[in-house]
C-alpha positions as CSV (number, residue, x, y, z in Angstrom):
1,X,0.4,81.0,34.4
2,X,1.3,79.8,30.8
3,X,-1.5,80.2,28.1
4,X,-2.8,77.7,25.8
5,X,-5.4,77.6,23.1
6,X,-6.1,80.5,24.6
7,X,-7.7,79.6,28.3
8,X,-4.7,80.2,30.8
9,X,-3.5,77.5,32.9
10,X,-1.8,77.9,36.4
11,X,0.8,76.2,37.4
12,X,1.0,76.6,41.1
13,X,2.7,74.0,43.8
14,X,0.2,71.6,44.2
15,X,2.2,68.5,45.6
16,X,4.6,68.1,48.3
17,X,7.2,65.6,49.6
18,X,8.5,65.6,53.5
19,X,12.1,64.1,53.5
20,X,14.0,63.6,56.6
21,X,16.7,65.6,57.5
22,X,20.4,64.7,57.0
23,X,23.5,66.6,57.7
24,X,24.3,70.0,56.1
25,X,28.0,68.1,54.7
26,X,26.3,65.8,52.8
27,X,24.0,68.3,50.2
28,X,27.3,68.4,48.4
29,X,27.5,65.1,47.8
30,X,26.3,63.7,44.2
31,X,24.9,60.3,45.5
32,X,23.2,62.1,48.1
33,X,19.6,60.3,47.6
34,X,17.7,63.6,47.8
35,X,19.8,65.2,45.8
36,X,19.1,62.4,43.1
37,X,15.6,62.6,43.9
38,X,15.8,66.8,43.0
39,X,17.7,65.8,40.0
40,X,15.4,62.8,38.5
41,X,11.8,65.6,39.6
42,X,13.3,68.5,36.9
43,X,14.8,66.1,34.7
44,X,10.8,64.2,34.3
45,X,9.3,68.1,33.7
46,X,8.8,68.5,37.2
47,X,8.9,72.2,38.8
48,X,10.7,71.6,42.3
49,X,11.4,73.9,45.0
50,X,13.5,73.0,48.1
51,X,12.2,74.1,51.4
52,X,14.2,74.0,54.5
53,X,11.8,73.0,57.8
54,X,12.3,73.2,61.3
55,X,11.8,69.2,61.8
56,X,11.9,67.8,58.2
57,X,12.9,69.3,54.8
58,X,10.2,69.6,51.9
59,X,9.9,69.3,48.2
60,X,7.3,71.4,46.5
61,X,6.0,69.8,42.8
62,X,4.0,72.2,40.1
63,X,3.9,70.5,36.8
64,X,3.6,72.7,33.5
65,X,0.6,72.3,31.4
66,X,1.9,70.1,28.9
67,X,4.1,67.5,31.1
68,X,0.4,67.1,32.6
69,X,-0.9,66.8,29.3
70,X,1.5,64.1,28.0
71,X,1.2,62.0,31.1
72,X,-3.0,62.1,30.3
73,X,-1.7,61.0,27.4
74,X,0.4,57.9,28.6
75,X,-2.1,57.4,31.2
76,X,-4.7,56.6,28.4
77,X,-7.7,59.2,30.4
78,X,-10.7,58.9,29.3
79,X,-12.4,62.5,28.8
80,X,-15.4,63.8,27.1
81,X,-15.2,65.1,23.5
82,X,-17.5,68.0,22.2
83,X,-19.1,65.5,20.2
84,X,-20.8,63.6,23.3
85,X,-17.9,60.4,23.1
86,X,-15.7,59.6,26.1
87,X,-12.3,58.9,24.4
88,X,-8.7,58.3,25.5
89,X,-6.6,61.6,25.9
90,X,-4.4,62.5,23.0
91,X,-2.1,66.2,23.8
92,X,-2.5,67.2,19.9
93,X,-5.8,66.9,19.8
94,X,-6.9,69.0,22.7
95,X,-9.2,71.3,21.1
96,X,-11.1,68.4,21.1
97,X,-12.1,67.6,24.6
98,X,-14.4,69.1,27.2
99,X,-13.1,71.7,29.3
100,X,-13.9,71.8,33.5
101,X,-16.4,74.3,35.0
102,X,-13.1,76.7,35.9
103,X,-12.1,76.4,32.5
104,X,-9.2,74.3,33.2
105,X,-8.5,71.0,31.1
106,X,-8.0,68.4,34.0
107,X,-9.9,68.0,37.5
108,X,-8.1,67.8,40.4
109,X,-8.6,64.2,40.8
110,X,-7.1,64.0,37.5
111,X,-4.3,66.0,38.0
112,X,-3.2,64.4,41.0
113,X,-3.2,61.3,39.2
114,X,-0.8,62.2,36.7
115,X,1.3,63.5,39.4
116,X,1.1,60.3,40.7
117,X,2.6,58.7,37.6
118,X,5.0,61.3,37.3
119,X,6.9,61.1,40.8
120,X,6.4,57.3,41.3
121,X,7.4,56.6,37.9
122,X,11.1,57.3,38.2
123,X,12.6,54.5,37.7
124,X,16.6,53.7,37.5
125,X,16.8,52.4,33.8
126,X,20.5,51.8,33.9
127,X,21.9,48.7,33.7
128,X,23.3,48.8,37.3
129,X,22.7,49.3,40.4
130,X,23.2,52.9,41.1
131,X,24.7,53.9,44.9
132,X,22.8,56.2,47.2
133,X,23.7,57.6,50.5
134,X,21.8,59.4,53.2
135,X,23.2,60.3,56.5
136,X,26.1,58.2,56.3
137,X,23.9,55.3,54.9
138,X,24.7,53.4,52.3
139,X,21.9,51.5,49.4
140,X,21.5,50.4,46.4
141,X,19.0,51.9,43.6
142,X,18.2,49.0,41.5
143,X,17.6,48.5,38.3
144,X,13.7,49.2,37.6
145,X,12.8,50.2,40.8
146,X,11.1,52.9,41.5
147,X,12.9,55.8,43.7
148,X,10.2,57.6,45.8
149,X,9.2,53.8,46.6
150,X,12.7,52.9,47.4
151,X,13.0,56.0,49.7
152,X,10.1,55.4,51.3
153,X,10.8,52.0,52.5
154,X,14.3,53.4,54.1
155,X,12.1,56.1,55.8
156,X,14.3,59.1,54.3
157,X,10.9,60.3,52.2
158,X,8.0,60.5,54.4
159,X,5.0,61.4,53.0
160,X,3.2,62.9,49.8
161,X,0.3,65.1,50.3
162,X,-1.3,67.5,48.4
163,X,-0.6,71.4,49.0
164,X,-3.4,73.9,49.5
165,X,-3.8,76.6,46.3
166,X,-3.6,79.9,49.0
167,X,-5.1,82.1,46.4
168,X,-8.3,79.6,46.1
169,X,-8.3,78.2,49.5
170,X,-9.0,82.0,50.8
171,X,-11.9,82.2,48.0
172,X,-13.4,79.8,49.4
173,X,-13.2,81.0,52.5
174,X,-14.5,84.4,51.9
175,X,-17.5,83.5,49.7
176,X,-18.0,79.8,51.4
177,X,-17.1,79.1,54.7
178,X,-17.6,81.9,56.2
179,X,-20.5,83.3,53.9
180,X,-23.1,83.0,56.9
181,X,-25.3,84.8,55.4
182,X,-26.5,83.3,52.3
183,X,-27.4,80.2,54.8
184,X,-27.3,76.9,52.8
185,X,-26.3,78.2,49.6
186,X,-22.8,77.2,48.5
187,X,-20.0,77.4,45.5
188,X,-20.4,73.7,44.3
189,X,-18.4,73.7,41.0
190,X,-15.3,75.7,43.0
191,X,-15.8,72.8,45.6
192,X,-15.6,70.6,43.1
193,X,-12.8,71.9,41.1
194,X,-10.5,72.5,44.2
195,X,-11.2,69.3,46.1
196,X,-12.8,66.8,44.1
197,X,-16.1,64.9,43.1
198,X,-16.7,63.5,46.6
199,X,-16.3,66.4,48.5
200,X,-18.1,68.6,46.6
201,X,-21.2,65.8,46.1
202,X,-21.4,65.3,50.4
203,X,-21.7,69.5,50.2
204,X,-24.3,69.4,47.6
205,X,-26.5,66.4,49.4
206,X,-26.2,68.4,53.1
207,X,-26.9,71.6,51.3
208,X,-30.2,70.4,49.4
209,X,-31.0,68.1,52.6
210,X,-30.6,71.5,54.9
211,X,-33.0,73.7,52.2
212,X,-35.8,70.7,52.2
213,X,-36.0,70.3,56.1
214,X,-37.9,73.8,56.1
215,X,-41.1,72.5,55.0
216,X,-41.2,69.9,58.3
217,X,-39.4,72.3,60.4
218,X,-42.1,74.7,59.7
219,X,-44.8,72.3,60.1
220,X,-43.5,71.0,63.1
221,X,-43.1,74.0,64.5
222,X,-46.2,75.0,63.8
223,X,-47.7,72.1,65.8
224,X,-45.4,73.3,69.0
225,X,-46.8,76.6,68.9
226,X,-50.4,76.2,67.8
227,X,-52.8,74.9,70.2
228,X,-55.2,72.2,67.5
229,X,-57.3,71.2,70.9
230,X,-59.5,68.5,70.0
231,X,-58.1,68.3,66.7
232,X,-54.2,67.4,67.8
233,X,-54.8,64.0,67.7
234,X,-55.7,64.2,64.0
235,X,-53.1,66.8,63.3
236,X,-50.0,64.3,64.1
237,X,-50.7,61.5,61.8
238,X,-50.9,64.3,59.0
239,X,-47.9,65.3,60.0
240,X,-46.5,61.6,60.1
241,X,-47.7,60.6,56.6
242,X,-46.4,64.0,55.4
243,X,-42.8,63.0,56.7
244,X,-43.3,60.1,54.7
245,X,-43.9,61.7,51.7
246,X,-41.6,64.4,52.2
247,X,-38.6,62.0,52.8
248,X,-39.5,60.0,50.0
249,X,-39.7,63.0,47.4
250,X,-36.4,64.5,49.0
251,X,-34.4,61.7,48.4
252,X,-35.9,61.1,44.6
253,X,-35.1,64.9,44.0
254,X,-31.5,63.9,45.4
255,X,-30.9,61.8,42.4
256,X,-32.2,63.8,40.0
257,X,-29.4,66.9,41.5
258,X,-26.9,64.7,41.6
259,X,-27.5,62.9,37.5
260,X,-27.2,66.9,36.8
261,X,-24.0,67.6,38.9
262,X,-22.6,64.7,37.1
263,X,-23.6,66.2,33.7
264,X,-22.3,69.4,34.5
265,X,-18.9,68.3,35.6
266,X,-18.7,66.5,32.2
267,X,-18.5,62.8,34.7
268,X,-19.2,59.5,33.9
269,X,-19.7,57.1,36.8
270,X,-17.4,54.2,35.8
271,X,-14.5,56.6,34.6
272,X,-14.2,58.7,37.1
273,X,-14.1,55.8,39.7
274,X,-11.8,54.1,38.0
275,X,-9.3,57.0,37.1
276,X,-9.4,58.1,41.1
277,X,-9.3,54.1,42.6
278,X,-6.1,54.2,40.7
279,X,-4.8,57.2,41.4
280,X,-5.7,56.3,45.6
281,X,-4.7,52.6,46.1
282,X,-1.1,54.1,46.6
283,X,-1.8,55.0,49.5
284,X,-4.4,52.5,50.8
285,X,-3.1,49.2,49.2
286,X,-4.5,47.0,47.0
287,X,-7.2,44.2,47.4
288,X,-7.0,40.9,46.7
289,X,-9.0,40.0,42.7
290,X,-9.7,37.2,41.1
291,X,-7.6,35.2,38.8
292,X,-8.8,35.3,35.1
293,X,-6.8,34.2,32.2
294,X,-7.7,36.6,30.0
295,X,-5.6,35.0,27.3
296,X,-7.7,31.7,27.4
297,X,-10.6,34.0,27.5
298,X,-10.1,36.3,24.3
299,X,-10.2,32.9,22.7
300,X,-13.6,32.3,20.6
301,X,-13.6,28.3,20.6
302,X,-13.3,28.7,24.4
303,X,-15.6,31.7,25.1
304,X,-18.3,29.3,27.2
305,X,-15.7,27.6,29.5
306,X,-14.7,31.7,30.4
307,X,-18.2,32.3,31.0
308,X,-18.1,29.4,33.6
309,X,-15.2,30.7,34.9
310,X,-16.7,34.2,35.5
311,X,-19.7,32.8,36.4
312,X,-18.4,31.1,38.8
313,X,-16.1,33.7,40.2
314,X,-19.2,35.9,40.4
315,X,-20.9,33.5,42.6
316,X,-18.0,33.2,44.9
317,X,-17.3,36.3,45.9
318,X,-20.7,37.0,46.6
319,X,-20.9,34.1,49.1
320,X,-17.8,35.3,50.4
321,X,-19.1,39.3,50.9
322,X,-22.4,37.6,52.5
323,X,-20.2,35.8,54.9
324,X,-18.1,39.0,56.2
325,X,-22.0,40.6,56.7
326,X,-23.0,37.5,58.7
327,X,-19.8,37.7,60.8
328,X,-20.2,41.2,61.9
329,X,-23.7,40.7,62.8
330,X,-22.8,38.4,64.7
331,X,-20.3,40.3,66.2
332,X,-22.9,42.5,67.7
333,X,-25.4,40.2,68.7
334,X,-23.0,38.2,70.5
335,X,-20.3,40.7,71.9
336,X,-22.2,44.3,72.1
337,X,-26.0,44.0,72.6
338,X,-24.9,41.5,75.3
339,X,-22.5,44.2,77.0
340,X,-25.6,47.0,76.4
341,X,-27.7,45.3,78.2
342,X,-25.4,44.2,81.5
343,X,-24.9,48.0,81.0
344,X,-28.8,48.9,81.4
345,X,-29.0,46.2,83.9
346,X,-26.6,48.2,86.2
347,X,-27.4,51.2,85.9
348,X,-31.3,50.6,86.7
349,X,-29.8,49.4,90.1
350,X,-27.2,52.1,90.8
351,X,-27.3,53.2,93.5
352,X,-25.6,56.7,93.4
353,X,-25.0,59.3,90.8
354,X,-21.7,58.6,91.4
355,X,-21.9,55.3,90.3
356,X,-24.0,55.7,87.2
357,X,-21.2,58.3,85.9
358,X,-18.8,55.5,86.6
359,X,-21.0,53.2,84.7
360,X,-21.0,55.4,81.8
361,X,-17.6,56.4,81.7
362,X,-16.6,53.1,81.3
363,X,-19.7,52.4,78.9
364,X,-18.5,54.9,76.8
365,X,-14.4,53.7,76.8
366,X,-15.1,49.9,76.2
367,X,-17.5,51.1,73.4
368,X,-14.8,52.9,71.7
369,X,-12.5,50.4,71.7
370,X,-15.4,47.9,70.4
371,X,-16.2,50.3,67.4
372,X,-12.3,50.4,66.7
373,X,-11.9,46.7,66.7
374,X,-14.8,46.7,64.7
375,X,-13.8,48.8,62.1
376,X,-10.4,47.1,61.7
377,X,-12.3,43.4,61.6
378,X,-13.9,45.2,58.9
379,X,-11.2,46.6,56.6
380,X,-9.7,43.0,57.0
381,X,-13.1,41.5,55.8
382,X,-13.1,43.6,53.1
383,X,-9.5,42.9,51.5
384,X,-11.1,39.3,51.2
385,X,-13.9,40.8,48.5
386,X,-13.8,41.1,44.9
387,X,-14.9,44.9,45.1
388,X,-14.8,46.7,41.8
389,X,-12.8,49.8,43.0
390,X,-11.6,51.4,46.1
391,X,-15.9,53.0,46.5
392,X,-17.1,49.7,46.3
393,X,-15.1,48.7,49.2
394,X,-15.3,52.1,51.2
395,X,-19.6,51.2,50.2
396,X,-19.0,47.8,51.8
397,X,-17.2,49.2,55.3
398,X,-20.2,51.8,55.4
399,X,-22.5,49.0,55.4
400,X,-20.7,47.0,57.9
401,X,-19.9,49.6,60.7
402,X,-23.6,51.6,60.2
403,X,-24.3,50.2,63.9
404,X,-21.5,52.3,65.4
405,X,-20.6,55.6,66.1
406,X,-17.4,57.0,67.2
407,X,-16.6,60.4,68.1
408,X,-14.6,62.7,66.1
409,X,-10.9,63.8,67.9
410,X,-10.4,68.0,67.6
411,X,-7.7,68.0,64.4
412,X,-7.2,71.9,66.0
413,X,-5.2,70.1,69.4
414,X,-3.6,67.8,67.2
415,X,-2.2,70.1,64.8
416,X,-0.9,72.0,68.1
417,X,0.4,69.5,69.6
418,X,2.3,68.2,66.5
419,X,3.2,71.7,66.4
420,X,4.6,72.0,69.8
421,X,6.4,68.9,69.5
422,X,8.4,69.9,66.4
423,X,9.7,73.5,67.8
424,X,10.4,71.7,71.4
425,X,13.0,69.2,69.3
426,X,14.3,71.6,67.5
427,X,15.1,74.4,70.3
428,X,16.7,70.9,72.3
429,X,19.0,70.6,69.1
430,X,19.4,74.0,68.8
431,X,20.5,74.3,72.8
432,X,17.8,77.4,73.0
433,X,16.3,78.5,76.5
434,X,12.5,77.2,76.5
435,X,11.5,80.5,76.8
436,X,13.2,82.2,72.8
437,X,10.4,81.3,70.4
438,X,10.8,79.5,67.1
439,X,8.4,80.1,64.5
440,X,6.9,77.8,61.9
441,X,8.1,80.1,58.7
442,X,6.7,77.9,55.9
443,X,3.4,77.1,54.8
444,X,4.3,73.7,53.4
445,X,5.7,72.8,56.6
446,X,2.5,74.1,58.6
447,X,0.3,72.4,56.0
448,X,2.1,68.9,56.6
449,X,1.7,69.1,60.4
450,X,-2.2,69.5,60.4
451,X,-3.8,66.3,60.7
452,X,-5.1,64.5,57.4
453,X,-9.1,64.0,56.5
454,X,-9.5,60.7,57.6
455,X,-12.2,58.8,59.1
456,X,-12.0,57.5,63.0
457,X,-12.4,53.5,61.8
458,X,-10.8,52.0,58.5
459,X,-9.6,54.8,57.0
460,X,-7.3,52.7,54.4
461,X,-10.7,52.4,52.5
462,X,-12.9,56.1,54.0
463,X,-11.6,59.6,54.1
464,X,-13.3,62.3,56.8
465,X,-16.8,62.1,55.0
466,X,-17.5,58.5,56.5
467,X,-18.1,60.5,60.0
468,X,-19.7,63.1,58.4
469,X,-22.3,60.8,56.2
470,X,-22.8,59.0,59.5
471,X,-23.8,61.8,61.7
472,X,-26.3,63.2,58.8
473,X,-27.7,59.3,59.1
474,X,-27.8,59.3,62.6
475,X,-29.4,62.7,62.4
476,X,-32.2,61.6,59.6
477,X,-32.6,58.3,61.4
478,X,-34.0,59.9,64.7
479,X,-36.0,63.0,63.3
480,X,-38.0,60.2,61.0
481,X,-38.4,57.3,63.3
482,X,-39.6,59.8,66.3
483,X,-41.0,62.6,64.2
484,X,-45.0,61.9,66.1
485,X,-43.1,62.3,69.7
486,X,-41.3,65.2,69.0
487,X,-42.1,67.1,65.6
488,X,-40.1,70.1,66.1
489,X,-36.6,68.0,65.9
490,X,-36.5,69.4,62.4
491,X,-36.2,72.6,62.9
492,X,-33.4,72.0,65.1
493,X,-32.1,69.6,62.7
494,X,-32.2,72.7,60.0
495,X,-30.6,74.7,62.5
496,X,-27.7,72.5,63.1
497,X,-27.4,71.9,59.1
498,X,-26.8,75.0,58.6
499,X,-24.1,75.3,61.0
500,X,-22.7,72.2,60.0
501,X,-21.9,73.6,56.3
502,X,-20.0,76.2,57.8
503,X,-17.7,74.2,60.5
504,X,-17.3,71.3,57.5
505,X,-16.1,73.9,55.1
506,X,-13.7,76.0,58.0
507,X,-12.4,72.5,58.7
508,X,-11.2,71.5,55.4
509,X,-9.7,74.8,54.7
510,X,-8.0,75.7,57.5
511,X,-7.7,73.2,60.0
512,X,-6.9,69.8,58.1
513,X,-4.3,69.2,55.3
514,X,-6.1,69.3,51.7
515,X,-7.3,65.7,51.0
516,X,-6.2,63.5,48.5
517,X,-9.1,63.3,45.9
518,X,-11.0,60.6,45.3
519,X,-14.2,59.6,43.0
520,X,-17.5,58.8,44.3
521,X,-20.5,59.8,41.7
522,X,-23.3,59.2,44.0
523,X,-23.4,59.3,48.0
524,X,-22.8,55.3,47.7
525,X,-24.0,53.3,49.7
526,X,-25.4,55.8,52.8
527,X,-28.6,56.3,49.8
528,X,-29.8,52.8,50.8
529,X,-29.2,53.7,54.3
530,X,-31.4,56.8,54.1
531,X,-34.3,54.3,52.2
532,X,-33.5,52.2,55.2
533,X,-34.2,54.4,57.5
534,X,-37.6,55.6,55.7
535,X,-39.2,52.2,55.8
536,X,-38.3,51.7,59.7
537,X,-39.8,55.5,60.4
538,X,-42.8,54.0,59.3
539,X,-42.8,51.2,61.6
540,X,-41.8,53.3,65.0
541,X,-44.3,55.7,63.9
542,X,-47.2,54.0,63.3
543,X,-46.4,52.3,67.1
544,X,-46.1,55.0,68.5
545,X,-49.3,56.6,66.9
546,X,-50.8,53.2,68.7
547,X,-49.3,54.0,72.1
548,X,-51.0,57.4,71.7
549,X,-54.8,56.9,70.5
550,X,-54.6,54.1,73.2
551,X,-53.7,55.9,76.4
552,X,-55.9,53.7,78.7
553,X,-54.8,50.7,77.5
554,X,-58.3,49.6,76.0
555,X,-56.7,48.2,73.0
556,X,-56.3,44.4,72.5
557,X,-53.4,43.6,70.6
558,X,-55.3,41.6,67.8
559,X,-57.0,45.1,66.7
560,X,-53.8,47.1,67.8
561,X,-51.3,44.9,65.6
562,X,-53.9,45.1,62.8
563,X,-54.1,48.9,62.9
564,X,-50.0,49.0,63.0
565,X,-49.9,46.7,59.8
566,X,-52.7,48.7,57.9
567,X,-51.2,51.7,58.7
568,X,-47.3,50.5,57.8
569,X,-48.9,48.6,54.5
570,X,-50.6,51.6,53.1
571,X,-47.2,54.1,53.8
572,X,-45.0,51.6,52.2
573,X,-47.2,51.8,49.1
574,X,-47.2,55.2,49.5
575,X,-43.5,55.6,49.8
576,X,-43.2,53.5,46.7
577,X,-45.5,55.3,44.6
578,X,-43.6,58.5,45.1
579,X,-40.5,57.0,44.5
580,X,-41.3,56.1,41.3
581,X,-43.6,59.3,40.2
582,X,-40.2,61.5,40.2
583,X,-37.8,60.7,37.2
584,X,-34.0,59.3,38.4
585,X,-32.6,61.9,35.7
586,X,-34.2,65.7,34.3
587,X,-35.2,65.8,31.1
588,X,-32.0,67.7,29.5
589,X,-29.7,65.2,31.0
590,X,-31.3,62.5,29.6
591,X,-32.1,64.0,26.3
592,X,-27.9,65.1,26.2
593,X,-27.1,61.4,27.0
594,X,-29.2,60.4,24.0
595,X,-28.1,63.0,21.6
596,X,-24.6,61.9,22.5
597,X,-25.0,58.0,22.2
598,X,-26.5,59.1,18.7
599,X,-23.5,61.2,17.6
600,X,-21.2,58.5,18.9
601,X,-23.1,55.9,17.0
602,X,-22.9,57.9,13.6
603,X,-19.6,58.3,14.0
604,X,-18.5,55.0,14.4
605,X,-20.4,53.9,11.5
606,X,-19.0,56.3,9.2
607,X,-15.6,55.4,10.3
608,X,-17.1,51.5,9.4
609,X,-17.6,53.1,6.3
610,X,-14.7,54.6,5.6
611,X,-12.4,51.6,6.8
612,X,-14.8,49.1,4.6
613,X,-14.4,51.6,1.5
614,X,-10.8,51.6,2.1
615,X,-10.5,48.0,2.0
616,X,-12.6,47.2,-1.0
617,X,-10.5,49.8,-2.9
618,X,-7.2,48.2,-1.8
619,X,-8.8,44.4,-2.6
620,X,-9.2,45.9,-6.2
């Protein structure tokens, strides 16, 4: 812990490196790359500690509070002042700047970041090649080249994760995950603080989802248990036109939680994407942009020949986005609905259980391998947009894989396996009977064998939450567009929500490696989904309302289709009049954005002042 301006800051391992292991002869020796590597960590400010493992060797990183603060300072962050302006990060002025809900100075995205810059950038700025060995291998370090990048294309370092904080990780575990009593209530700055504005904005949208499906799980279940008689028929399009309502309101409230989560965490939307796109693309490679010569365009006599040019490039990559859409769609008119339907086709004429378990054995197989085709057509796509940061193009997957739905693996058996398989190679080194035990002594070597938070397809642009967004979709998807033929799916919906909380939270904490953050302000893209989803409720509904008042078949379908389109008209003007009676933002948040475009404003025109006084006193 070291102090500053009063507020303590801890200093804790928060990074680690795996690095393949090499014979014990060669630690002595000074070209030894991981030595060097050791070396070139302490001497950037780095606080390393060697850990010996049972099938790779590990480096942990802490960084003291004022390396971290002089990287922010390099890395030109943009934070928010106590005067309401977003400026770059300057160390001797950090009075200045707002502090985190914990009290810290930098968010975990943040701080990762500048770890980022300060393991990658180690560079060899000698003017020589300097000579490394590993192993009884021999390379060459060149000259501005960076050495964690130069050791990981020779496979000697193998991966950089963050490490789990043990004394918040069991916090969060006491008082979150497995606080089953408090029901959807949950620690959403800690979550934020510890993993990151994503993470803790998918908590906050299934916690406030799980709270407002009480009101329909309560009416719904009311109409299970309550016998209306003559009056049921009346009672479910109530019922229906109340979902309506309710789903619109819910999802109007939703922005105006998550403009104050924003606030609170002292975020803005553009920044914060920015800082973690940056901080991510590391990992998950870059994406193709557009050429721009920004020289030409700084230029005042040729300011309308840039516009063309943006204009232009606008226009493009559009076209270009519209045509990856069209090809997927395409993709499952052509390739799956086809196969669905053979598979319907069949089964309707099986002729033994036995055979319709066959049938959907291999249904199921073939469509997994579809939706991981799928999802890797996809991220190819996607490299071919001009997306404005990695959320744009993790927005754009979510739109284009929607249709599918794969299962998620149990990260428990992997993590065992993985485990098993590193103390079986080491016992066959070793010579050991099968039967003597070795243990996994280290917690950064157990952390680095649990599998990481990924999602099942294209997870070089999604994390984990992709298949947890697309199991709340699914989920709102089927209680809305069926709530007249079975009204008490929300209750069970509220009753799986709340479990859900609980498993999500024990699965990040003890069962996966700690993510790498990343920035998303909003839920992205799965908030035009939900709208989606709203608007075609309101189509299966009022059918199905049809298919009910006319039992006997009476109906023509002039007067039946008429009744459907009344019906649908009138909800979609009522879903559009709610959405627009609740304010995007509460009042304070908007007010506090005012009041700090104002102060920003009269500050910058005082320092106008001041410059302009400055100069007419130096003209005279």
């Amino acid at each position: 812990m070291v102090e500053m301006n009063g507020h303590m800051e801890q200093t804790g391992f928060e990074v680690g490196v795996v690095v393949s292991k090499r014979n014990a002869g060669d630690e002595k020796d000074e070209s030894d790359c991981i030595q060097v590597l050791v070396s070139e960590l302490e001497k950037a400010g780095l606080i390393v500690e060697r850990v010996y493992g049972i099938s790779d060797d590990f480096i942990k990183l802490a960084v003291p509070s004022e390396i971290l603060g002089r990287v922010a300072t390099d890395l030109q962050l943009k934070k928010p002042t106590h005067i309401g302006m977003d400026i770059h990060f300057e160390w001797d002025q950090v009075a200045a700047f707002v502090r985190q809900p914990d009290g810290s100075l930098f968010s975990w995205c943040e701080r990762f970041r500048c770890f980022h810059h300060l393991v990658y950038g180690i560079v060899n700025m000698t003017e020589s090649a300097i000579t490394l060995r590993f192993d009884g291998k021999v390379f060459e370090w060149k000259m501005g080249e960076s050495l964690l990048k130069k050791l990981e294309t020779k496979g000697i370092v193998r991966k950089v994760f963050p490490l789990h904080d043990e004394t918040k990780r069991k916090w969060l575990l006491r008082n979150w995950a497995l606080n089953w009593l408090d029901f959807s209530w949950q620690p959403i700055d800690e979550v934020y603080s510890y993993y990151g504005t994503k993470i803790a904005t998918y908590f906050a949208f299934l916690g406030m989802y799980t709270k407002w499906l009480s009101c329909p799980a309560a009416f719904g279940l009311t109409l299970h248990l309550v016998d209306f008689g003559s009056w049921q028929l009346m009672v479910l399009p109530i019922f229906f036109i109340f979902t309506i309502m309710w789903a619109a309101l819910f999802l109007q409230f939703w922005k105006r939680k998550n403009a104050a989560l924003l606030t609170r965490w002292q975020i803005s939307y553009s920044e914060e994407s920015e800082t973690v796109s940056k901080a991510v693309d590391t990992d998950r490679g870059s994406f193709v942009q557009p050429h721009v010569d920004h020289k030409q365009l700084r230029s005042g006599e040729k300011s309308k020949e840039g516009n063309k040019i943006f204009h232009s490039e606008e226009w493009f990559w559009r076209l270009m986005r519209f045509r990856n859409d069209v090809i997927v769609v395409l993709g499952i008119i052509c390739l799956q609905l086809p196969f669905e339907l053979a598979y319907a086709h069949f089964y309707e004429f099986a002729g033994s259980d036995i055979m319709k378990f066959g049938l959907t054995a291999v249904y199921f197989l073939i469509i997994q391998y579809y939706t991981r085709v799928c999802g890797k057509v996809s991220v190819k796509l996607i490299k071919y947009e001009h997306n404005r940061s990695m959320e744009s193009s993790a927005d754009s997957l979510v739109y284009k894989v929607f249709e599918n739905l794969l299962e998620n693996s149990i990260p428990y058996l992997k993590y065992s396996y993985k485990k098993y398989k590193a103390v079986h190679k080491k016992k066959c080194e070793n010579g050991l009977s099968t039967r003597k035990s070795i243990q996994l002594v280290f917690r950064v070597e157990k952390e680095y064998l649990k599998p990481s938070y990924c999602a099942s397809i294209g997870e070089e642009l999604e994390d984990g939450l992709f298949d947890d967004f697309l199991k709340l979709a699914l989920q709102f998807g089927l209680i809305m567009m069926f709530s007249c033929a079975f009204p008490l799916a929300f209750a069970f919906a509220g009753v799986n929500n709340l479990t859900e909380i609980r498993i999500d939270a024990l699965k990040l904490l003890t069962i996966l490696r700690r993510p790498i953050p990343r920035a998303a302000a909003t839920i992205g893209a799965w908030l035009n989904i939900f709208q989606f989803l709203i608007v075609m409720s309101i189509c299966t509904n009022c059918a199905l309302l049809v298919c009910l008042y006319d039992q006997e078949g009476k109906w023509t379908i002039e007067p039946g289709l008429a009744a459907i389109l009344i019906v649908e008209h009138l909800l979609l003007l009522l879903k559009f009049v709610f959405s627009h009676l609740v304010p995007e933002e509460p009042a304070w948040v908007r007010a506090n954005r005012v009041k700090n475009a104002a102060q920003a404003q009269d500050m910058c025109s005082k320092q106008l002042r001041s410059l302009y006084s400055m100069k007419k006193r130096m003209e005279e």
